[in-house]
N, C-alpha and C positions, 0 to 999 in steps of 0.2 A: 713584615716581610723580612726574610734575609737578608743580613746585612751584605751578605758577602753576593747574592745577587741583585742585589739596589748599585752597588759598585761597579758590578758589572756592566746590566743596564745604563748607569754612567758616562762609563767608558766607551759602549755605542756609540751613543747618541753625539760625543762630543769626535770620534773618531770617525763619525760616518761621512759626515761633507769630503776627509782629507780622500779618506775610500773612494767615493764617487770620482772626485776628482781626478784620480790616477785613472781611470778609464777613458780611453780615447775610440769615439765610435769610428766608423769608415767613412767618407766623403757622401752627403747626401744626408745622414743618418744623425738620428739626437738622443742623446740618451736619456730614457723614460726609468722614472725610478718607483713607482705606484703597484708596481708586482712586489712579491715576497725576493725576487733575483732582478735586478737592474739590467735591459737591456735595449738595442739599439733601435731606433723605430725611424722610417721614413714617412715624413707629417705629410707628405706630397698623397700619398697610397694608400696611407695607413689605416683599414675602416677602425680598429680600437685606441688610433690616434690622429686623428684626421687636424691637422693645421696644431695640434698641441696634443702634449702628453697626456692622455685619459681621456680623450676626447671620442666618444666610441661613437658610430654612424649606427643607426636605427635597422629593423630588417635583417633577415638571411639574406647572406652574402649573394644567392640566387633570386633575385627579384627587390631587393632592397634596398637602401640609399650607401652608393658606392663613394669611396674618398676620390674626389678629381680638384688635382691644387690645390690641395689643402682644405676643400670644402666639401659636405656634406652632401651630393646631387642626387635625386630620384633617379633612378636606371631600372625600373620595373621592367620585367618580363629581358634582361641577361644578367649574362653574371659578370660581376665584379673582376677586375683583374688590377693584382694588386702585387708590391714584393712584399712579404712577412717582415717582421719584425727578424733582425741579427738577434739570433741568443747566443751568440758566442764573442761580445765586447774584448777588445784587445787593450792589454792595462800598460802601462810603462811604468819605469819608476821615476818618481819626481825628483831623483837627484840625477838622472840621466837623459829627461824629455826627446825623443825623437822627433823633429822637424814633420811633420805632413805635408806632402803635394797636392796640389788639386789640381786634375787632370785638365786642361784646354780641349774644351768641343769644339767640333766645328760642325755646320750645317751642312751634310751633304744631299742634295736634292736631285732626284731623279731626272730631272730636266735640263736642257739646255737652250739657247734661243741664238741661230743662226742670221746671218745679217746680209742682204745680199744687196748689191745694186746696180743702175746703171745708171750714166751719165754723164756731168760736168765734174768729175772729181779728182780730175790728175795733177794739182799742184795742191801745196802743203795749204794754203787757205780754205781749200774745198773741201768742206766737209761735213756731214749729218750728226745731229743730237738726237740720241734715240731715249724716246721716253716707254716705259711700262706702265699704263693706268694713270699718267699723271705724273707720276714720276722719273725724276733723271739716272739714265743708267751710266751713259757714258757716250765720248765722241766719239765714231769710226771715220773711215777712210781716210786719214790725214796721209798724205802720199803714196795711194793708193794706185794702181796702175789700172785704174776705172774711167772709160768717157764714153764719150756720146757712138763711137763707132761699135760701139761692141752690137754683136747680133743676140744675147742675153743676158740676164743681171749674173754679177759676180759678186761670188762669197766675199764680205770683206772685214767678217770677224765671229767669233765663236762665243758668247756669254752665258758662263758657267755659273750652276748653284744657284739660279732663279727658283725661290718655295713658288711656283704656279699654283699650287692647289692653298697659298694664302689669299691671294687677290682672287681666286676662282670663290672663294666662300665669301668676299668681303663685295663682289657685284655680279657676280654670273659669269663674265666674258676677262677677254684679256685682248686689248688694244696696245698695239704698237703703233706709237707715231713716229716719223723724220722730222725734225726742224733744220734743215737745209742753212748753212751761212749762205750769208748775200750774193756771194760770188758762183754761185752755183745757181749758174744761167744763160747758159750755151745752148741749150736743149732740154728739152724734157725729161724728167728723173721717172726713173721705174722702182718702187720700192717692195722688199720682198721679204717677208720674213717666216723663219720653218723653226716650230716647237716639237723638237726631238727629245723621246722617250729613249735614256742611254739603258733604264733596263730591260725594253723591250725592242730596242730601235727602229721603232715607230716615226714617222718625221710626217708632221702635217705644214703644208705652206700656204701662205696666202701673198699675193700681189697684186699691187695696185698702179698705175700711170696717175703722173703729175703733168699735166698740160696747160697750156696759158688759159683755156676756156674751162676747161674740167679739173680744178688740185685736189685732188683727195689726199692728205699726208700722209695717214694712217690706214694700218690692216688689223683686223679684227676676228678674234674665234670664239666660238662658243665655247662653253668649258662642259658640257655635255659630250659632244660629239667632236668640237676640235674642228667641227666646219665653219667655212669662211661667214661672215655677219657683216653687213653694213648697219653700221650704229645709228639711230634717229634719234632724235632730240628725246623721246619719252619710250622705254622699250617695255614690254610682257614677258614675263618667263615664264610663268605657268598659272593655267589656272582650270581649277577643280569647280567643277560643274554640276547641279541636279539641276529637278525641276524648282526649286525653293529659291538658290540659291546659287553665285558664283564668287568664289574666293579667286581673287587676283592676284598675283606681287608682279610687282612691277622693279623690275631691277635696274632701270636707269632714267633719270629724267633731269634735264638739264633747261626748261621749261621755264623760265623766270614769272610764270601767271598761273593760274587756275585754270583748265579746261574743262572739256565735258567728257563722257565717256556714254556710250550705249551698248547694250550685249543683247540681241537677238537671236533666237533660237525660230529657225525657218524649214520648211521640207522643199522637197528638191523642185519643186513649185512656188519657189517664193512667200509660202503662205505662211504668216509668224504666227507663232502658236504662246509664245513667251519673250519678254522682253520686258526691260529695266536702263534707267538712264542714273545719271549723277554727278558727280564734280571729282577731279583730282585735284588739289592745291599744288602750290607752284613746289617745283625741287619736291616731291611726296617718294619716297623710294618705300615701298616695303607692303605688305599684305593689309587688304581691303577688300571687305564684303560687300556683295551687291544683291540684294533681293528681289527677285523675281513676280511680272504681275501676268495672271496665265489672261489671254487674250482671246484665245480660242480653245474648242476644244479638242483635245488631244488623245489619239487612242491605235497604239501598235505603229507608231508614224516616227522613221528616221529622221531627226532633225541636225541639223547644221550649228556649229554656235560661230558666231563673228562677234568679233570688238572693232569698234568706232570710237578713235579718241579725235574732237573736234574743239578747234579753238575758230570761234565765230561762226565764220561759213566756210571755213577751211578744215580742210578730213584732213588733219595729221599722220594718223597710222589706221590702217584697216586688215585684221589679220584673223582668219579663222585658226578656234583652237581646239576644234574637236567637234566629236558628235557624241547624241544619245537617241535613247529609243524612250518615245514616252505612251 
């Protein structure tokens, strides 16, 4: 080989890290050096660098495994949406280095959750803890000019930047509770809470009465519809139906036992044509199959379906969830 390009090559190879180095990608971005030209790739999107450099996801980018966080996911039948790769890396020089910022996100969430009340709440001790799902948001009304005489509940705080649609994917619903201080016992409390839509200004409310015989603390929406729900100890969200077969999920159960469940499928004469029974396990949240044993026979007849969840000899929940034609 030439000498004079064996020196060259040399010279490369020993010159090439200081090269790489001097190139500084944009915020998000790493720089990928496996091309013939070194450029920026975001591993987050990246389908020909998916969580690392050369890391290529399988598939046309129309039907085939798309980069999500950095990992590899089936997304058959859409298409990928991804940012390309930067091929235009910004170098500095390493006797000059410029400083990089990284920008501060902030969440900004389409929602807002309205707080309204009425009651015992006119001196600085009087005041509600308002929880989201479980969680502590914050106190209101601490010297609030709210009591018992008001003829309706009053606004008495605004809570911005709730992600609703994270707790809507994590149980279905979203529950607002009051925990009331001690002192807050003059009268009966009304509690009111409205999940407003700031980029549609949509405002759904729901209220409830606290009374010495009846305390409900909390109000409750479905994250479907945003309609009001009273929460029971064990709830249904949805469930897909044939004659085989019914897949359940169950998105709340607060249950500390096993029960039972039954699904009957009836015409508008009481006559069961199909039906299935079984067991839920204590605390069970999530999708459960139930198979079907046909009882009678069946032909061009609108049927009803019902669930019966039963602990003993007690009907806990009883909620028809549809019909079919069999």
């Amino acid at each position: 080989m030439n000498s004079k390009l064996i020196l060259i090559l040399i010279c490369f190879l020993v010159f090439l890290p200081e090269i790489y180095s001097s190139i500084n990608c944009p915020t998000g971005y790493t720089l990928c050096t496996q091309r013939t030209t070194p450029y920026c790739a975001n591993l987050n999107n990246d389908r020909e660098n998916c969580g690392a450099c050369g890391n290529e996801c399988e598939g046309p980018i129309d039907g085939g495994y798309c980069c999500v966080n950095g990992k590899c996911t089936d997304n058959t039948g859409q298409s990928c949406s991804y940012n390309p790769p930067s091929t235009t890396p910004q170098t500095t020089p390493r006797s000059t280095p410029t400083p990089q910022t990284t920008p501060t996100t902030t969440l900004v969430s389409p929602y807002l959750i309205k707080i309204k009340l009425k009651g015992d709440y006119d001196k600085s001790f009087e005041y509600s803890t308002i929880y989201l799902n479980g969680e502590k948001l914050k106190e209101v009304c601490r010297d609030c000019d709210v009591n018992c005489n008001l003829q309706n509940t009053k606004q008495v705080d605004e809570i911005k930047n709730i992600d609703i649609d994270k707790y809507c994917e994590e149980t279905g619903y979203i529950q607002i509770a009051f925990a009331d201080s001690a002192q807050v016992n003059e009268c009966g409390s009304v509690y009111e809470a409205c999940i407003n839509m700031t980029n549609t200004n949509k405002e759904y409310c729901c209220q409830i009465k606290c009374d010495e015989e009846d305390c409900q603390n909390y109000v409750a929406f479905d994250c479907d519809s945003f309609n009001c729900i009273n929460l029971q100890d064990i709830g249904i969200k949805q469930a897909i139906c044939d004659t085989n077969k019914c897949n359940i999920r169950i998105f709340r159960n607060v249950l500390n036992k096993q029960v039972q469940i039954s699904i009957l499928f009836y015409d508008k004469d009481g006559v069961i044509y199909y039906k299935t029974s079984g067991n839920i396990n204590k605390n069970f949240i999530g999708l459960k199959t139930f198979y079907l044993n046909n009882v009678n026979d069946c032909e061009n007849n609108n049927l009803e379906i019902k669930i019966n969840i039963i602990d003993g000899e007690n009907l806990i929940l009883t909620k028809k969830v549809g019909e079919i034609k069999c």
